[in-house]
C-alpha positions as CSV (number, residue, x, y, z in Angstrom):
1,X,316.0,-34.5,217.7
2,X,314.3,-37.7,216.5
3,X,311.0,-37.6,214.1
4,X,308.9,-38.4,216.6
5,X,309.9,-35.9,218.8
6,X,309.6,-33.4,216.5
7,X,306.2,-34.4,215.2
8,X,305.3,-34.9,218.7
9,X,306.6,-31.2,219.5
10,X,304.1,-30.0,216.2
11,X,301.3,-31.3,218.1
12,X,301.7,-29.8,221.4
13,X,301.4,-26.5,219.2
14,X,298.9,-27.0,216.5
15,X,296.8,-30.2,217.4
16,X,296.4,-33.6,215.4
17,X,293.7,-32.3,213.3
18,X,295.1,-32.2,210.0
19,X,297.3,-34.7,209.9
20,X,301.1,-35.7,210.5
21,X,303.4,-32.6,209.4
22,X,306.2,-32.9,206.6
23,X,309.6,-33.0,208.9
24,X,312.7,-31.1,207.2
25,X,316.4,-30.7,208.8
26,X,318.1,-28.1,206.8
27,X,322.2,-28.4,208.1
28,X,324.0,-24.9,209.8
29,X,327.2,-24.4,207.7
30,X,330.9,-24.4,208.6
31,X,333.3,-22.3,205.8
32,X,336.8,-23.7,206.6
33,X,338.6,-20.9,204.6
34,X,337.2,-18.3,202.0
35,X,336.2,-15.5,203.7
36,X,334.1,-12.5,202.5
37,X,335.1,-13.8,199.2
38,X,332.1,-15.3,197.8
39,X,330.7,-11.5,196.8
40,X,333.6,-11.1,195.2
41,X,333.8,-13.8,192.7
42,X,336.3,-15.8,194.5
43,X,336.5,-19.4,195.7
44,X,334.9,-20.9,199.0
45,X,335.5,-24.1,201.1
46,X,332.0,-24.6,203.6
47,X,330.8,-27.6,204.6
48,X,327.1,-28.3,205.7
49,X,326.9,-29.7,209.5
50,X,325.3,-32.3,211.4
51,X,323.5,-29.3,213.3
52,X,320.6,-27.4,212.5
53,X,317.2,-26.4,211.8
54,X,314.7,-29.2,212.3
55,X,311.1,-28.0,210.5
56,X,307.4,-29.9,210.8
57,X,305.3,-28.4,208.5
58,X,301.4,-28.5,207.6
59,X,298.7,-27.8,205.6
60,X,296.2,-24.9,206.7
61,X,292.3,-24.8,205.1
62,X,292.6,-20.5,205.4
63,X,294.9,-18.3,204.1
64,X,296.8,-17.7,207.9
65,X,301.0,-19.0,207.6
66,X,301.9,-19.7,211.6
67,X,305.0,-19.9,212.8
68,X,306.4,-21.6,216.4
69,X,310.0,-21.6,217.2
70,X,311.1,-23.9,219.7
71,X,314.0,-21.7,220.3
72,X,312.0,-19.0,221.6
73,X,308.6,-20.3,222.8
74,X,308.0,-17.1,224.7
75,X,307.2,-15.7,221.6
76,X,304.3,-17.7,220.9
77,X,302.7,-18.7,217.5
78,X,303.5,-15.5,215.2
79,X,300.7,-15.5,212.8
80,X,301.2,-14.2,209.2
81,X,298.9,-13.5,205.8
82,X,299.5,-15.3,202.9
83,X,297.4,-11.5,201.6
84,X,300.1,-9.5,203.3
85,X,303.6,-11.0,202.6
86,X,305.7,-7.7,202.8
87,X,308.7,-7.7,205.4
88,X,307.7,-7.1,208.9
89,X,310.1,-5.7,210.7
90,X,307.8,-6.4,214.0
91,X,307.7,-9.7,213.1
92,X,311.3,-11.1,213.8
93,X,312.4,-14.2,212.6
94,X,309.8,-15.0,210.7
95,X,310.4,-12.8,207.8
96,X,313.0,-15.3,206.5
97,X,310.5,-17.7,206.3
98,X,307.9,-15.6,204.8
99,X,310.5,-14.4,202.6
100,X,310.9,-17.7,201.0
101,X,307.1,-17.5,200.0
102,X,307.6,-13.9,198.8
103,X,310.7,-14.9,196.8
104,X,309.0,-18.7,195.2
105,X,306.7,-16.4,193.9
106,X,309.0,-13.5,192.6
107,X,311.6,-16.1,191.2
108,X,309.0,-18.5,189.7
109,X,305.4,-17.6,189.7
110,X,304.9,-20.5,192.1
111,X,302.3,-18.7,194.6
112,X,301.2,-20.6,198.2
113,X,297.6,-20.8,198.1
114,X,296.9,-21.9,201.5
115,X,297.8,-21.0,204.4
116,X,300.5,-22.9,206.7
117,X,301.7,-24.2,210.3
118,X,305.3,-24.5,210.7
119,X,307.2,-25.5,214.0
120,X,310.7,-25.3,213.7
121,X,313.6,-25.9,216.0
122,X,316.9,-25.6,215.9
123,X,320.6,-26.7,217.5
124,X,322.6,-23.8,215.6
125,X,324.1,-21.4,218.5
126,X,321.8,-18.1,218.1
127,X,323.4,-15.5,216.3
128,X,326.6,-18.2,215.7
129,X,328.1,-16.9,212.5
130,X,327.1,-20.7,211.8
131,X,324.3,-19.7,209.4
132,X,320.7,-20.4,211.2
133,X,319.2,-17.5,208.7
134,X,320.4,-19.3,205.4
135,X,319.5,-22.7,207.6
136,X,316.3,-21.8,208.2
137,X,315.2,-19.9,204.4
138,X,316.8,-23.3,202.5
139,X,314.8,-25.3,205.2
140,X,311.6,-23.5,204.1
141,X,312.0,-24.0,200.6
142,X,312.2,-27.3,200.8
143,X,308.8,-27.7,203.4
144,X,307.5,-25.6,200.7
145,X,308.5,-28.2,197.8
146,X,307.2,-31.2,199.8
147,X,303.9,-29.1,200.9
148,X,302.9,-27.5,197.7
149,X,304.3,-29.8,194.7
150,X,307.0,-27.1,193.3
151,X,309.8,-29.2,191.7
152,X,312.7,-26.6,192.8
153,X,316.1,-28.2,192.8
154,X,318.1,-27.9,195.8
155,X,320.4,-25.5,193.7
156,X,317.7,-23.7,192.8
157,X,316.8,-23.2,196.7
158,X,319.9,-22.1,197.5
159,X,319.6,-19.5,195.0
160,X,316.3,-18.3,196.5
161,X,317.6,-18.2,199.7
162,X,320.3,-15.8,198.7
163,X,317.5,-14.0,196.5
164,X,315.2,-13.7,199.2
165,X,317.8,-12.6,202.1
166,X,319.4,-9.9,199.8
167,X,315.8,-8.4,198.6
168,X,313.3,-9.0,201.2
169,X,315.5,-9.0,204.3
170,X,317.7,-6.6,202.8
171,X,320.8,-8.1,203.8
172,X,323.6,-8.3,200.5
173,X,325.0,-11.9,201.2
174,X,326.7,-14.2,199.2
175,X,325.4,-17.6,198.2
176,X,328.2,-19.3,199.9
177,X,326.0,-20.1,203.0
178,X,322.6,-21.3,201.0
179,X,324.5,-23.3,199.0
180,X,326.5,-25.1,201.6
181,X,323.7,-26.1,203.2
182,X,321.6,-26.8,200.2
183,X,324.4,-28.8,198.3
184,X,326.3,-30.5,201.5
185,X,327.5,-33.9,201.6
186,X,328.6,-35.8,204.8
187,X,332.3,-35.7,205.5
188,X,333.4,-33.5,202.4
189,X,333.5,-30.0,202.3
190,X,332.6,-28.3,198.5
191,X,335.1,-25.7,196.9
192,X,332.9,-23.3,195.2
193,X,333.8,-20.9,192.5
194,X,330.9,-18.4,193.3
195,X,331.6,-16.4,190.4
196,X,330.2,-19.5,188.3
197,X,328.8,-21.5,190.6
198,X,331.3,-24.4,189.8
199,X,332.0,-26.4,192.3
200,X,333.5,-30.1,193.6
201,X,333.7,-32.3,196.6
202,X,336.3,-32.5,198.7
203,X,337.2,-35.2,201.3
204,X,337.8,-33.9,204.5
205,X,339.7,-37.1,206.0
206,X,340.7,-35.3,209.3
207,X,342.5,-38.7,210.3
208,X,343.1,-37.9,214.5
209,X,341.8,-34.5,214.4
210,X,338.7,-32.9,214.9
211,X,337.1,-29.8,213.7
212,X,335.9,-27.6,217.1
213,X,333.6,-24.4,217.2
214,X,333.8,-21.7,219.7
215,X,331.1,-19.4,219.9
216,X,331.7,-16.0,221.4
217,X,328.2,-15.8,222.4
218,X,328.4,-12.0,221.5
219,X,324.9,-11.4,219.7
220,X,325.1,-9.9,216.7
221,X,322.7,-9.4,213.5
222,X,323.7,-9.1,210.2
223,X,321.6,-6.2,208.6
224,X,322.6,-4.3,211.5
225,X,326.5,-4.8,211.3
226,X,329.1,-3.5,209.0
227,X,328.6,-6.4,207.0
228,X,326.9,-4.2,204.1
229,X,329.5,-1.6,204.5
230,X,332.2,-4.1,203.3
231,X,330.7,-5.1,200.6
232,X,330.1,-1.5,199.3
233,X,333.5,-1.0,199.9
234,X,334.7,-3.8,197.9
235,X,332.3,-3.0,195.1
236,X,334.1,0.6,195.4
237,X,337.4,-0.8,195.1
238,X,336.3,-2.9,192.3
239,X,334.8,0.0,189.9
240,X,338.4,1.8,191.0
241,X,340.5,-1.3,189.3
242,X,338.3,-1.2,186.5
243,X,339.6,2.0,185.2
244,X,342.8,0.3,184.8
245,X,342.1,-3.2,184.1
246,X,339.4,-5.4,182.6
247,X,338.0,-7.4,185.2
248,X,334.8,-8.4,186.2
249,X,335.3,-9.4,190.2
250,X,338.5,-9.0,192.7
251,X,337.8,-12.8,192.7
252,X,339.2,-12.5,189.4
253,X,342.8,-11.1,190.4
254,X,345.9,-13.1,191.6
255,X,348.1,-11.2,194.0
256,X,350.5,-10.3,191.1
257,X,347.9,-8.3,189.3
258,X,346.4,-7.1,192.3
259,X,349.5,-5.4,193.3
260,X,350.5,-3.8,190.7
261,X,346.8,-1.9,189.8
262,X,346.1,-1.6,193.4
263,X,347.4,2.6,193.3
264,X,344.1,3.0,191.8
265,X,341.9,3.0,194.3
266,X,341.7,6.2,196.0
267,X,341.7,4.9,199.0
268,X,343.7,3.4,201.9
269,X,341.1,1.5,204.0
270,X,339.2,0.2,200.3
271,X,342.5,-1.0,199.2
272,X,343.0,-2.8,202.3
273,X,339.4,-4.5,201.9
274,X,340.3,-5.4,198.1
275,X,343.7,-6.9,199.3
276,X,341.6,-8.9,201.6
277,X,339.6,-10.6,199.1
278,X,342.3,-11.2,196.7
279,X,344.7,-12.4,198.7
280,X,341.9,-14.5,200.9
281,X,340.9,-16.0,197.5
282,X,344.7,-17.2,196.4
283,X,344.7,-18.9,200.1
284,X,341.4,-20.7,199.7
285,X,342.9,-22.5,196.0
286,X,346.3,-23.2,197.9
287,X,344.5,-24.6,201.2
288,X,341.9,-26.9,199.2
289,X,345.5,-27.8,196.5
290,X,346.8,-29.2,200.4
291,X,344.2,-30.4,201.3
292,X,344.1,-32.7,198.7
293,X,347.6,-33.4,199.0
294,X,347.2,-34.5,202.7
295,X,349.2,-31.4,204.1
296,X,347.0,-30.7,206.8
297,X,349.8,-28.7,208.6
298,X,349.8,-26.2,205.6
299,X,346.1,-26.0,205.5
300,X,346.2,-25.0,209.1
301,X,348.9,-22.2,208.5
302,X,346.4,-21.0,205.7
303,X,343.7,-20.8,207.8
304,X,345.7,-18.6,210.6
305,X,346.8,-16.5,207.8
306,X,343.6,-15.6,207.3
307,X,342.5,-14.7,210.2
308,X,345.5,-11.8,210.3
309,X,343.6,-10.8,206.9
310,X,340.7,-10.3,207.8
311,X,341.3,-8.6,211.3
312,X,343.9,-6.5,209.7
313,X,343.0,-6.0,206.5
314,X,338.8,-6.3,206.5
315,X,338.7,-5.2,210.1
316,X,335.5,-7.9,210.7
317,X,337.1,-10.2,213.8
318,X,336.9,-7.9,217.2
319,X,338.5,-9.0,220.6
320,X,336.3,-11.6,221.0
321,X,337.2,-13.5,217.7
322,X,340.8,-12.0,218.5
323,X,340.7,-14.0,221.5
324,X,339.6,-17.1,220.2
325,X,342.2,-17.2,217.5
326,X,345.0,-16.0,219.5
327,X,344.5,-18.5,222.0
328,X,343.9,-20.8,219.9
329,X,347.8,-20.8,218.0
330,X,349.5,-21.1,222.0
331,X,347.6,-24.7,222.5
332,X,350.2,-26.7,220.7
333,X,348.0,-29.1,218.9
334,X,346.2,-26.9,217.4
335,X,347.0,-27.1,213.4
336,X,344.9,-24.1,212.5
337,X,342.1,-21.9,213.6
338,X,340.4,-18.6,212.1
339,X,337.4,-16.6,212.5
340,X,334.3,-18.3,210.3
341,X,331.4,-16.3,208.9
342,X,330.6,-13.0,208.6
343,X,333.0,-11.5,212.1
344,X,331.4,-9.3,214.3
345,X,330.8,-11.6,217.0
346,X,330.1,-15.6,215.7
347,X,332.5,-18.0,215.9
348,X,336.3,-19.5,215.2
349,X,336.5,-22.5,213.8
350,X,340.3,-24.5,215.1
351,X,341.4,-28.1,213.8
352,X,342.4,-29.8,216.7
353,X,344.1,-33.4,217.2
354,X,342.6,-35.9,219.6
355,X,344.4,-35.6,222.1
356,X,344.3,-32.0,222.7
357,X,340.8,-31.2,221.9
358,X,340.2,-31.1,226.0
359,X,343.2,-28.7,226.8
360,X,341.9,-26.8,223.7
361,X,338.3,-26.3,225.3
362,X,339.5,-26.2,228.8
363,X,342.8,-23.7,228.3
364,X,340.9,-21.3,225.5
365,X,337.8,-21.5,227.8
366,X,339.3,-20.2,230.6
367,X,341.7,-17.0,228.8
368,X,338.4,-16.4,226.7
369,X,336.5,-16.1,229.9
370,X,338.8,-14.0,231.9
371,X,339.6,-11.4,229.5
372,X,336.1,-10.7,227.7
373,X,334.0,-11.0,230.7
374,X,331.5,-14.2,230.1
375,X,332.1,-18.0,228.9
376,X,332.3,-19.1,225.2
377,X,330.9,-22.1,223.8
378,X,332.6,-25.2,222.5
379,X,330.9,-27.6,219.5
380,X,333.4,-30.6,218.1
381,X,331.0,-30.8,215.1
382,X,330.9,-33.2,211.9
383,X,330.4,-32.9,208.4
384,X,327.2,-33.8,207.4
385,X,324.6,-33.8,204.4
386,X,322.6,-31.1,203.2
387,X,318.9,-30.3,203.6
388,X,316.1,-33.0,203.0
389,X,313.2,-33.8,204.4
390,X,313.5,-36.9,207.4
């Protein structure tokens, strides 16, 4: 979407009077390996995409915030008070936007003091695994910064992003997703120590290969998956180990250490969960050490390995990711592919060369289709920069 088609968009909605809008595009986010780590202290490797959330934005003289989704325009304009900003759970997707406004406030005393209309649209598959809820609350922090004045580092978004999904939406994410998007840079993808927030670029020279999503089109919602049971498992397992061993996050562990402690949690499905996040993080250092290296080949093993991880061990893939992954590894130029996100539905994520990128869409498409029913969705996507206004 161009800026004057977006702009134009706006004033189909809300009218020229006023003004021109503010125009925002806030990246989805791809994590290439790292999975359900980033709660756990451990390392990360997401890159921000050339897809996403596209935001106008404007000025009100009231106190009335207005949101228009492109997306869903059979929903209308949901209207919201800047006097009222508790969660809504009538009120759908616009709590993550009104929970940036709760959450600028909370964080830094920075209060909205008019009200607001926002049109947003956005080319992140619905309910993707791809991140259109961290897409859409580090997209509204920065309409709010260009709106309002507030001088709130992209870092700093991300942060309140994370704050605001974890304590007005209630869901307990990481910040690997915010600060992909947030922090992206085109064509590298950033290995991030979320236990301290470290982090460095990466190159992501994919020389005659291409990175392709598949979406299982299987909706799925965060708050209401398992997603919060894993990480209260994990935090379980943790406070186990901790009666053995001085350590602050299973981020924290190598395999070594891991193994040899692990008899003390008291159970065999939390141990498995812990396992996952240890032995995920030791294959996130490895893969980006590869990367870096040029082994692309090895970075694709790493990436099928965890896959098995986190369908055996963190039980978070399902047939349908099953599928994807599976039928992924027959298609023989296919150097790696994995589940990416959350599970539960979303997407797999494959590194593909050239010249197999058809059979890959065509040969996948078709098993995907026969055995679960209903056609995925193919994306060859690019690295791109983070969120700034355009």
């Amino acid at each position: 979407m161009t800026r004057e088609e977006l702009i134009g968009s706006f004033y189909e909605i809300y009218g020229k009077n006023g003004g021109a809008p503010v125009t925002v595009f806030s990246p989805g986010r791809v994590n290439l390996i790292g999975e359900h780590t980033d709660y756990n202290g451990g390392h990360v490797f997401p890159a921000a995409l050339t897809i996403g959330t596209y935001f106008a934005a404007r000025k009100r003289a009231d106190r009335e915030v207005r949101f228009y989704s492109g997306n869903f325009p059979k929903k209308g304009i949901v209207s919201r008070s800047l006097d009222e900003l508790e969660f809504d759970p009538e009120k759908g997707f616009s709590n993550y936007l009104m929970g940036m406004i709760w959450a600028y406030e909370k964080r830094y005393g920075f209060r909205v003091t008019e009200g607001i209309d926002v049109y947003l649209w956005g080319n992140i598959p619905n309910a993707s695994g791809l991140s259109s809820s961290a897409s859409v609350e580090v997209g509204m922090g920065k309409v709010l910064n260009e709106l309002f004045g507030f001088d709130v580092p992209n870092l700093e978004i991300a942060l309140t992003g994370q704050y605001s999904e974890n304590r007005y939406n209630g869901v307990n994410c990481g910040i690997m997703d915010q600060f992909a998007i947030a922090m992206g840079k085109k064509d590298r993808a950033m290995f991030l120590d979320t236990a301290t927030l470290d982090f460095e670029y990466v190159p992501v020279a994919l020389e005659g290969m291409k990175i392709v999503i598949s979406c299982t089109n299987k909706k799925r919602g965060l708050a209401d998956s398992k997603y919060n049971e894993r990480r209260s498992e994990c935090e379980t397992a943790l406070k186990e180990l901790q009666t053995v061993k001085d350590v602050r996050a299973l981020g924290e562990l190598t395999s070594e250490e891991f193994e040899a402690i692990k008899d003390a949690i008291g159970d065999p499905v939390r141990m498995r969960r812990a396992r996952h996040a240890v032995y995920e993080n030791e294959r996130t250092v490895k893969a980006v050490k590869l990367l870096f290296e040029g082994d692309v080949e090895g970075f694709g093993k790493l990436m099928n390995a965890s896959h098995v991880s986190l369908r055996d061990d963190y039980e978070v893939t399902g047939m349908e990711l099953d599928t994807l992954a599976e039928e992924s590894w027959k298609i023989e130029g296919v150097l790696g592919a994995r589940m990416t996100g959350a599970g539960f539905g979303g997407c797999a994520v494959a590194i593909v060369k050239d010249e197999a990128v058809d059979e890959y869409i065509e040969k996948v498409g078709a098993a995907y289709e026969k055995k679960i029913g209903y056609p995925a969705s193919f994306y060859v996507v690019e690295i791109g920069d983070g969120t700034d206004v355009f």
